[in-house]
Structure formats: structure tokens, C-alpha cells
C-alpha positions as CSV (number, residue, x, y, z in Angstrom):
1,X,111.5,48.6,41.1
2,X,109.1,47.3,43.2
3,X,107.1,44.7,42.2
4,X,103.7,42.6,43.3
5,X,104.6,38.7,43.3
6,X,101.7,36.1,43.4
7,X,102.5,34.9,46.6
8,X,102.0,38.7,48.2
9,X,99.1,39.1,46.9
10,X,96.8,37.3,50.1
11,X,98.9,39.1,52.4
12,X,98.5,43.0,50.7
13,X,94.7,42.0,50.9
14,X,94.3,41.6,54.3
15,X,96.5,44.3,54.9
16,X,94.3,46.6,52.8
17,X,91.8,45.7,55.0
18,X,94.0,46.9,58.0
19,X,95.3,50.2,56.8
20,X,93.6,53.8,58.3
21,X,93.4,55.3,54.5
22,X,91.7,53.5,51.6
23,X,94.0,53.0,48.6
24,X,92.1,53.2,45.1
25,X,94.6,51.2,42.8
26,X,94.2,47.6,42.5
27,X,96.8,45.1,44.3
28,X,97.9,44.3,41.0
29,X,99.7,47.7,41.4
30,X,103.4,48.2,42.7
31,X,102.1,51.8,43.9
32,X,99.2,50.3,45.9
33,X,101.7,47.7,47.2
34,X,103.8,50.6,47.8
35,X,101.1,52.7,49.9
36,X,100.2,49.6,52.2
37,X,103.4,48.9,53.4
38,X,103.8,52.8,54.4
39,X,100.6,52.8,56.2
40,X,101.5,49.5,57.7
41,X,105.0,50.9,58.6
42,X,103.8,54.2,60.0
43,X,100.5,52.6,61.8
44,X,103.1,49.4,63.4
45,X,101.2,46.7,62.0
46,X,103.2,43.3,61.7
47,X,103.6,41.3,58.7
48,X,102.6,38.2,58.7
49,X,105.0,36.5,56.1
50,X,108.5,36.5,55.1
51,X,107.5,37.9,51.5
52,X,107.0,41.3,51.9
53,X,109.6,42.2,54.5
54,X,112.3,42.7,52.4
55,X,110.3,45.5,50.5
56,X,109.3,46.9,53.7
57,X,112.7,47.6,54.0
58,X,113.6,49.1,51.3
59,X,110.2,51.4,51.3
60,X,110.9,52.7,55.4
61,X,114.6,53.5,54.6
62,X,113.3,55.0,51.5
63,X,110.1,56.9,52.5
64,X,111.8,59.2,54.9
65,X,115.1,60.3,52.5
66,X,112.5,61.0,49.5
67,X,110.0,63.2,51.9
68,X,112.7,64.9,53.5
69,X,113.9,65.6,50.0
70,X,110.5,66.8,48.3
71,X,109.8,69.2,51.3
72,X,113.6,70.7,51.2
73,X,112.5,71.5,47.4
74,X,109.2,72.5,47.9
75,X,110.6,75.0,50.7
76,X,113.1,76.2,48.1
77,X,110.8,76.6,45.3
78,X,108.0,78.6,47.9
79,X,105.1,76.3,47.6
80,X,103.7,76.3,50.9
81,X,101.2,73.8,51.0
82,X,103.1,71.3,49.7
83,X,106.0,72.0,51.8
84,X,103.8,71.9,55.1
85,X,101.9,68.3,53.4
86,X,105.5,66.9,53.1
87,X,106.5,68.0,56.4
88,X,103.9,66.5,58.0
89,X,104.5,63.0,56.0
90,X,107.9,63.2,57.3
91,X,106.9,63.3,60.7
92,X,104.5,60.8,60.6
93,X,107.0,58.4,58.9
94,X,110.0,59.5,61.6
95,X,107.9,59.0,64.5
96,X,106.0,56.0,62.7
97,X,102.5,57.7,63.9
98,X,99.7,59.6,61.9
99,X,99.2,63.3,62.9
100,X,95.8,63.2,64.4
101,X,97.8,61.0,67.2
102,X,98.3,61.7,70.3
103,X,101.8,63.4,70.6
104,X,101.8,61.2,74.1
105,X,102.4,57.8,72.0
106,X,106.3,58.8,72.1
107,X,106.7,57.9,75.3
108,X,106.8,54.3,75.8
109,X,105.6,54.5,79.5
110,X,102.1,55.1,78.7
111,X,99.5,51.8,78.7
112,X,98.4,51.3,74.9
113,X,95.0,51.7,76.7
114,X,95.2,55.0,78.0
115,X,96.8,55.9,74.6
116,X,93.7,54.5,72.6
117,X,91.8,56.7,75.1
118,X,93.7,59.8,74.2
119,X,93.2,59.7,70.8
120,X,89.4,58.7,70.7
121,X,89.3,62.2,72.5
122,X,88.4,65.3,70.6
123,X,90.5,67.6,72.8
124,X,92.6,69.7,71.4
125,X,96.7,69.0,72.6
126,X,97.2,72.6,73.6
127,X,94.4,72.2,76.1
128,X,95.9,69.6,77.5
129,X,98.1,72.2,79.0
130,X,95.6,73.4,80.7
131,X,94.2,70.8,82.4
132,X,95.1,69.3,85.8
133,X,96.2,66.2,87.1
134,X,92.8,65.5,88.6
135,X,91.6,66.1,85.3
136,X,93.4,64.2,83.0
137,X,92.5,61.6,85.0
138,X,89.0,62.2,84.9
139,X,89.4,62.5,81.0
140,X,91.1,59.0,80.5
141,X,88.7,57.4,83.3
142,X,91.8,56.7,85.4
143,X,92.8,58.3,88.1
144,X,96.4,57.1,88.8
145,X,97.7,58.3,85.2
146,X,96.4,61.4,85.5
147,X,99.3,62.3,87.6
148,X,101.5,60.2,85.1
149,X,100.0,61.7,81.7
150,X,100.4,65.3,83.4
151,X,104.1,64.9,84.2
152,X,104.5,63.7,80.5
153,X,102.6,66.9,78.9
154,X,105.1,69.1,81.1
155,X,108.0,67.3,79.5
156,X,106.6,67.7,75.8
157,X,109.2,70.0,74.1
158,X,107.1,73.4,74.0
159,X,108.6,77.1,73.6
160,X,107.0,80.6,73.7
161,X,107.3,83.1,71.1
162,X,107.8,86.4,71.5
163,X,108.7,88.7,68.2
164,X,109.5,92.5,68.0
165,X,109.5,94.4,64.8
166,X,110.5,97.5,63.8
167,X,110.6,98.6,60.5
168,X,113.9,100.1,59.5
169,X,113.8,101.6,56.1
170,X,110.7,101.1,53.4
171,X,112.5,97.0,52.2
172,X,113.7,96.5,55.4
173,X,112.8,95.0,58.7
174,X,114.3,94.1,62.7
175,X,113.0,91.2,63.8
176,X,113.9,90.5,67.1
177,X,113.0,87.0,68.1
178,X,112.6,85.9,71.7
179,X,112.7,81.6,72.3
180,X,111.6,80.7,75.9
181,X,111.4,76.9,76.7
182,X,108.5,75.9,78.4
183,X,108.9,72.6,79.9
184,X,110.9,70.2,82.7
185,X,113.9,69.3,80.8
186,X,114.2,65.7,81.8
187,X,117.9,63.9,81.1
188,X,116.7,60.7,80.5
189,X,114.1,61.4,77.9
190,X,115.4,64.6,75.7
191,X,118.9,63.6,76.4
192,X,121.3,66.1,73.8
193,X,118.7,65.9,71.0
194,X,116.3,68.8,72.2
């Protein structure tokens, strides 16, 4: 139902310009319409006019029931790749970032500077585990958040796995599954959602 009006039109083109991935469909087309305002939504670019907000709306509230949706069939049907693809669009709409992100751009604390830093890095996140204070600041050529950015990796919700199996009959496995969380709860931050 969503539709591309003649006075949108100067608006989606700019955005187009804006937007991380290249759409192929012309703006004449509601899907290409449609794919702007997600990447707009998800990459927090502001609209410029009144015009297209009320279809933002509708798209964000939509975007996130209908990928929940197509991965909840996808896992019930067994398609794997699809289910991980819709997954991962669901996260990136939730958390309004794209995956290859810093996972640091949830918390609010951090300068857009360092952020910008982070993510023109080609370090891996799970070495950032493994990197000191000292270090990170090194990394982001600043010092001072180095101590800053390594309290925030500690708080990042990680957990260790450790899984014991033991087959029981020829069809039939234990599984024993061991969950250890490793890192410094923080009140104020994971509050009861964790």
C-alpha cells in the first residue's frame, strides 16, 4: 500500500544517494521507496520533509513484526540460511545498526568519533577481548577512552559454552549444556532484560 507521490520523489533521490546499499529499482517504485526508508531507518539518517514520515512509520513498526515473522518460519520449516539472513535483519532493524557495526554503538556514552573509529577498524570484536586498556586506546588514537571503551567491552553480554555428550542408545543423545556469564553485570545498563 505504499505508494511514491510526486512530491517524494526529490527527497528519495537524495536519500538514495545517502543509503550504505545501492537499490536497483527505479524511484518510480514503491519497493525502492520501501528499501530507502529501511536503510535510512536502520543507518539514523533524518528526513528532511514532512512527506515521507508518515511512511516511515508505518515501514519501522512494520519491518521488525514481518522479519521476526519470516525467520520464526524459516526456523520452523529448517532452512538455515535464510533463517540466520532474517535474523540478522532483525537485529539490525531492532538495534537500528548494520552488522558490520561496532557492537559498542549501543551504548550512548561513547563520542560518535571514537565510534566512527571503531568501525573503520578491521579488528575482529572477539579480539577486542583481548586487548588492554592501554591498547584500545592506542587503537582509537585516544588514550582516555581506552579505559572507557574497555570497561564497556567487559559489560557486553558474553557467555561461555561448555557442552557434554554422551550418547545413550543408537537415536538418542545427553546433552548436557553448561552457560557461564562472562561479564560485569552493570544495574544501570542491562537492568532485568539480560
Amino acid at each position: 500500500y505504499v505508494t511514491v507521490r510526486q512530491d517524494e520523489k526529490m527527497e528519495l533521490a537524495k536519500l538514495l544517494d545517502r543509503v550504505p546499499i545501492p537499490v536497483k529499482e527505479t524511484l518510480e517504485d514503491s519497493d525502492a521507496k520501501i528499501n530507502v526508508l529501511l536503510q535510512v531507518y536502520i543507518s539514523k539518517l533524518k528526513l528532511e520533509g514532512l512527506s515521507l514520515s508518515s511512511d516511515m512509520v508505518y515501514i519501522t513498526q512494520s519491518a521488525g513484526r514481518l522479519l521476526r515473522a519470516i525467520f520464526e518460519i524459516s526456523l520452523k520449516r529448517g532452512w538455515a540460511q535464510l533463517s540466520e539472513k532474517a535474523l540478522n535483519l532483525s537485529k539490525m532493524v531492532g538495534k537500528r545498526m548494520w552488522n558490520v557495526q561496532t557492537p559498542l554503538r549501543q551504548f550512548l556514552e561513547i563520542p560518535k568519533e571514537v565510534l566512527m573509529k571503531l568501525d573503520k577498524n578491521d579488528l575482529v570484536w572477539e579480539r577486542y577481548y583481548d586487548l588492554s586498556s592501554q591498547e584500545l586506546g592506542e587503537l582509537i588514537r585516544n588514550p582516555k577512552m581506552g579505559r572507557k571503551i574497555h570497561k564497556f567491552i567487559r559489560q557486553f553480554p558474553k557467555l561461555n559454552l561448555r557442552a557434554h555428550v554422551q550418547p545413550i542408545s543408537r537415536s538418542v543423545l545427553q546433552v548436557e549444556l553448561t552457560l557461564t556469564p562472562d561479564f560485569q553485570w552493570d544495574d544501570k545498563l542491562h537492568q532485568n532484560v539480560e
